[in-house]
NUMI-730979 format. One record per residue: residue in three letters; x, y, z of N, C-alpha, C in turn. Coordinates in steps of 0.02 Angstrom, whole numbers, padded with zeros to 5 digits, always signed. Example, Ala and Ser with C-alpha at 12.3 -4.5 7.8 and 13.67 -1.06 7.14 Angstrom:
% NUMI-730979
ALA+00660-00284+00390+00615-00225+00390+00660-00165+00390;SER+00642-00112+00354+00684-00053+00357+00645+00002+00394;
This chain:
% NUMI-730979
UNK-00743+01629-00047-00758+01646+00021-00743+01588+00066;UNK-00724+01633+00115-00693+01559+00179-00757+01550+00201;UNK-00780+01482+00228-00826+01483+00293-00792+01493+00354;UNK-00832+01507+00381-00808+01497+00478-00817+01444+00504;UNK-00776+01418+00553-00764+01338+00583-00851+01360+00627;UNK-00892+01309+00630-00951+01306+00690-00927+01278+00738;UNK-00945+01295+00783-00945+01266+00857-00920+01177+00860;UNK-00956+01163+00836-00944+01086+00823-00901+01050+00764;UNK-00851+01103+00757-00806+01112+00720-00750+01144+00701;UNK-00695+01124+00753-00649+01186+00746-00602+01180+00689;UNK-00574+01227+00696-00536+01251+00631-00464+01187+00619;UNK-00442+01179+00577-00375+01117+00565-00320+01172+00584;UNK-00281+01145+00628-00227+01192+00669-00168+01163+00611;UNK-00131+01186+00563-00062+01149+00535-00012+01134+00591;UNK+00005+01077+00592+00074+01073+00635+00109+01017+00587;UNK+00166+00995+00619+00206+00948+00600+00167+00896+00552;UNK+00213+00856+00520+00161+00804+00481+00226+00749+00513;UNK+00152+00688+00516+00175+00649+00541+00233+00611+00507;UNK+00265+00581+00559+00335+00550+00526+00315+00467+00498;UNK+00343+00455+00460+00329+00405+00410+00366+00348+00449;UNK+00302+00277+00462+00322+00240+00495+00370+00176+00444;UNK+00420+00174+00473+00480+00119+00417+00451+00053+00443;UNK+00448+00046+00493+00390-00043+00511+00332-00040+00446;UNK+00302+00011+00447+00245-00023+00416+00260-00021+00330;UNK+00312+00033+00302+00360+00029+00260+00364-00043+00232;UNK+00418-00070+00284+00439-00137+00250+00377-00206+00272;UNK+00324-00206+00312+00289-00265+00316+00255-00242+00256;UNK+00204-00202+00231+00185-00206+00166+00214-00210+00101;UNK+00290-00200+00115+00330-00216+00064+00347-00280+00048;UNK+00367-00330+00107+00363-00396+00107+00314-00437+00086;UNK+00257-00402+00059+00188-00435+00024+00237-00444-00038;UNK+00287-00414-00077+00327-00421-00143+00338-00510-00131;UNK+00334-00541-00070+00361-00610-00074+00307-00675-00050;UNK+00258-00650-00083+00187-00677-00081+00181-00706-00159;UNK+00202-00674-00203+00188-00701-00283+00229-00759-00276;UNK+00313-00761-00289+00335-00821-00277+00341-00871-00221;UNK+00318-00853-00178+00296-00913-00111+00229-00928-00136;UNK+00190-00893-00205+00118-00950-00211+00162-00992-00273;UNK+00180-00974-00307+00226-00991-00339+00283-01076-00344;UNK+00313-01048-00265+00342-01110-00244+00300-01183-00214;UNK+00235-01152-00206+00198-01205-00134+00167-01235-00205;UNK+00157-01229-00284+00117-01262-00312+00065-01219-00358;UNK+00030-01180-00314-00039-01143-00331-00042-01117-00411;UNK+00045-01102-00420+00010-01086-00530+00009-01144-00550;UNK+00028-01187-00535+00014-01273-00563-00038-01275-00578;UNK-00054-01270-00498-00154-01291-00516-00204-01237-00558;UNK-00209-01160-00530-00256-01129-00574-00204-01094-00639;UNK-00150-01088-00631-00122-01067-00684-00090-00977-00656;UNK-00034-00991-00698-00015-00918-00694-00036-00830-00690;UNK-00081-00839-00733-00096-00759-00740-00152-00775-00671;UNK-00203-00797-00649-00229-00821-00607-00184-00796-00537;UNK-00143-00838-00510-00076-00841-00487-00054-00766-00486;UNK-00049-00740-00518-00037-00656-00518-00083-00602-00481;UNK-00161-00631-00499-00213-00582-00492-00218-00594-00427;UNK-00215-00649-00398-00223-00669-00310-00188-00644-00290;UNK-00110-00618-00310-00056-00606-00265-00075-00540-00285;UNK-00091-00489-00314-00094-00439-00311-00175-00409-00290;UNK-00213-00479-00297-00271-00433-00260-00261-00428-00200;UNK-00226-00490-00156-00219-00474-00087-00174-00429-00079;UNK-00132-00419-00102-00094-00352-00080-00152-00312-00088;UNK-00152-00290-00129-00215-00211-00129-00247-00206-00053;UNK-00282-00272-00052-00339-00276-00021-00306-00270+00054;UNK-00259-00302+00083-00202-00284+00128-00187-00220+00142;UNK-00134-00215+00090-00128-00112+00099-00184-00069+00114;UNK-00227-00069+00087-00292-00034+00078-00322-00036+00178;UNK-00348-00108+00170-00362-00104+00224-00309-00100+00298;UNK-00248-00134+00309-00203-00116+00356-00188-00030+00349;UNK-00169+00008+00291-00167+00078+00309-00236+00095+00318;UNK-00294+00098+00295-00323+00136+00317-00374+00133+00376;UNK-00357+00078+00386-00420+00062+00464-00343+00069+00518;UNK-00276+00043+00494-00225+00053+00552-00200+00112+00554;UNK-00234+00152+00545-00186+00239+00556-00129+00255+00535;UNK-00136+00211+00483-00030+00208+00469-00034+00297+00446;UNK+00026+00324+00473+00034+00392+00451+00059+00405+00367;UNK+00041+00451+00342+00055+00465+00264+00044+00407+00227;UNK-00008+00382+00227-00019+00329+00183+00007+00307+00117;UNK-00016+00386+00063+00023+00378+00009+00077+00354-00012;UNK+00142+00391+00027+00203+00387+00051+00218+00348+00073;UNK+00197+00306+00104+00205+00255+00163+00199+00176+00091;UNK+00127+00200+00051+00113+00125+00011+00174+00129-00040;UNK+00192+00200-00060+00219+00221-00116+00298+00182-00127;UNK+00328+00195-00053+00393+00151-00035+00368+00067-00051;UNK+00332+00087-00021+00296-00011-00023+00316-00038-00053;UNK+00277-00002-00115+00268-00036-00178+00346-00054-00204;UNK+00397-00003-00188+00469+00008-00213+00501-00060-00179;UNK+00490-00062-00109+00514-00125-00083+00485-00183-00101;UNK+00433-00198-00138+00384-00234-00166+00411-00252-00216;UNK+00440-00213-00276+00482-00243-00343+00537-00264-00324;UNK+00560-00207-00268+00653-00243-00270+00643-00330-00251;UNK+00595-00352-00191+00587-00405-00162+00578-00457-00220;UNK+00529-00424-00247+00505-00492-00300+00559-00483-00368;UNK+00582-00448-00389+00631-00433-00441+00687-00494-00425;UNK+00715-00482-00348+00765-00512-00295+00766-00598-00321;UNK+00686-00604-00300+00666-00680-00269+00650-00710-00335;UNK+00618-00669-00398+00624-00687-00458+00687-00710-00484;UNK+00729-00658-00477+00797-00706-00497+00819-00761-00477;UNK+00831-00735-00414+00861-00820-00351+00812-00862-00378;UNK+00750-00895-00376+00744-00952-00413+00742-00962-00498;UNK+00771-00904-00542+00778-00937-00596+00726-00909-00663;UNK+00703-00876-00638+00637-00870-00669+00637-00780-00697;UNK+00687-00758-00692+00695-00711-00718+00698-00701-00811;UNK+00675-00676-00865+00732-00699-00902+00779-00650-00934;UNK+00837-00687-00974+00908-00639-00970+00892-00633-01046;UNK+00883-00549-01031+00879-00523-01110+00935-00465-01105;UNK+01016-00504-01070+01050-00441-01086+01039-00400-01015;UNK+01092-00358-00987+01099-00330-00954+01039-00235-00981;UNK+01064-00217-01046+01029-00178-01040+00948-00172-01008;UNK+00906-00220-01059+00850-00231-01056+00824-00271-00996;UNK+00842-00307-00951+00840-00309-00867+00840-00261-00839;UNK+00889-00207-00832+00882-00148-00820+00813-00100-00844;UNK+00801-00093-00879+00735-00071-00897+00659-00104-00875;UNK+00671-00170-00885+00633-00217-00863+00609-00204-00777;UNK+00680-00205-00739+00664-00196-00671+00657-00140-00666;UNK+00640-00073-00696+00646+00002-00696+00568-00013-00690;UNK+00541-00032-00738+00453-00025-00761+00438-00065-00705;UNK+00466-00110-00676+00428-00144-00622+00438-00105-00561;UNK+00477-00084-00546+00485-00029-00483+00438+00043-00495;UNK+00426+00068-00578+00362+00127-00559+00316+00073-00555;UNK+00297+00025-00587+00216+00005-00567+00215+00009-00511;UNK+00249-00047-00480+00224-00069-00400+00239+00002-00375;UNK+00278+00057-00389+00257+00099-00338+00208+00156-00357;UNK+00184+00143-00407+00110+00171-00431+00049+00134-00388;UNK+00057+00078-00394+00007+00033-00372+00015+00052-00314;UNK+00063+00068-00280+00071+00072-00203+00026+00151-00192;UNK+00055+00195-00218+00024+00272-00230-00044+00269-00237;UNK-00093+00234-00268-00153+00207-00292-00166+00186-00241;UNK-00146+00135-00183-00191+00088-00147-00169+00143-00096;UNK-00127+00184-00098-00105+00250-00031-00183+00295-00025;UNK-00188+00321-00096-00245+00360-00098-00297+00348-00089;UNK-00318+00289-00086-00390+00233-00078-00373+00229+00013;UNK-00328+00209+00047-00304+00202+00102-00310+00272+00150;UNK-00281+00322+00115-00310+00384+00146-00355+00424+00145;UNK-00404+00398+00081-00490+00412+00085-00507+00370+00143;UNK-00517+00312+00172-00543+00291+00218-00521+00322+00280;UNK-00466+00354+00292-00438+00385+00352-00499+00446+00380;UNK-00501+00462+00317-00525+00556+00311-00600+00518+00345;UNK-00618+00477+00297-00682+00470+00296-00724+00442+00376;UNK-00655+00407+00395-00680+00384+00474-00679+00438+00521;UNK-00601+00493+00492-00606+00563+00530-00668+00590+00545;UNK-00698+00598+00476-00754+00630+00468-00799+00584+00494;UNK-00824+00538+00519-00887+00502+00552-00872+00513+00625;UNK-00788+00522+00651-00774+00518+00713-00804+00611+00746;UNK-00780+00652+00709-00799+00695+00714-00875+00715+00710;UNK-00923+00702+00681-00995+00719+00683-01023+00660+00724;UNK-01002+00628+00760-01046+00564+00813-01064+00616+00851;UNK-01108+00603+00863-01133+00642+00934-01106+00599+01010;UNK-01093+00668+01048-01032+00650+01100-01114+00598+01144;UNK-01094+00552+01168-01120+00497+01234-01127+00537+01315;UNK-01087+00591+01301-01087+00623+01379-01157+00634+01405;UNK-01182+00625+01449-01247+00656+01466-01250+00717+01505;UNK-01265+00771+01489-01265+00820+01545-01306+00817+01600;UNK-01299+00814+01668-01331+00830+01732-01373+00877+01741;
């Protein structure tokens, strides 16, 4: 059974879905060049590598997460999901250029950068869905505030 929209609640009209912003596309994608810029400045020296990893990818999360979902970015999912895609190519990119790639053969690079392009754009899909629960969820607080108007 359907409910009926209440008064203080109208019904969700379908229209267009919003168009997917390519700015916010590639600045969360450019977080892909945060691992090796901690990388270059020193920072796995000091706490060490896997360390070094978990920072660069908690702040991404924590980034995506919060820039889509408190910034309205439209289609979040979609939006982190590319991210994440521009996120491997970047660091895949910047991994090589300094060296640090390693060469097991053309096949197995290929595969290598295959599994790194679904994670990060899993991870991106993941921090999309976390990103567009907070959307809904502010929807939904914006919607039941009680209106400030005072009637006369």
């Amino acid at each position: 059974m359907s409910e009926s929209p209440t008064p203080s609640q109208p019904p969700e009209i379908p229209g267009p879905r919003p168009r997917l912003s390519w700015p916010a596309v590639m600045g969360f994608g450019i977080l892909g060049l945060l691992w090796p810029l901690l990388r270059l400045i020193g920072l796995e020296a000091v706490v060490g590598g896997v360390t070094t990893v978990m920072v660069a990818f908690l702040a991404t999360f924590v980034i995506w997460v919060l820039g889509a979902g408190f910034g309205h970015v439209p289609r979040p999912v979609l939006t982190l999901t590319l991210s994440g895609v521009l996120f491997a190519l970047l660091l895949g990119a910047t991994t090589v250029a300094i060296g640090d790639w390693p060469d097991h053969g053309i096949g197995l690079n290929l595969v290598a950068a295959t599994i790194e392009i679904g994670r990060s754009a899993g991870f991106g899909a993941l921090s999309g869905l976390v990103a567009e629960s907070i959307q809904r969820a502010r929807r939904r607080r914006r919607r039941n505030r009680p209106s400030r108007r005072t009637s006369p």
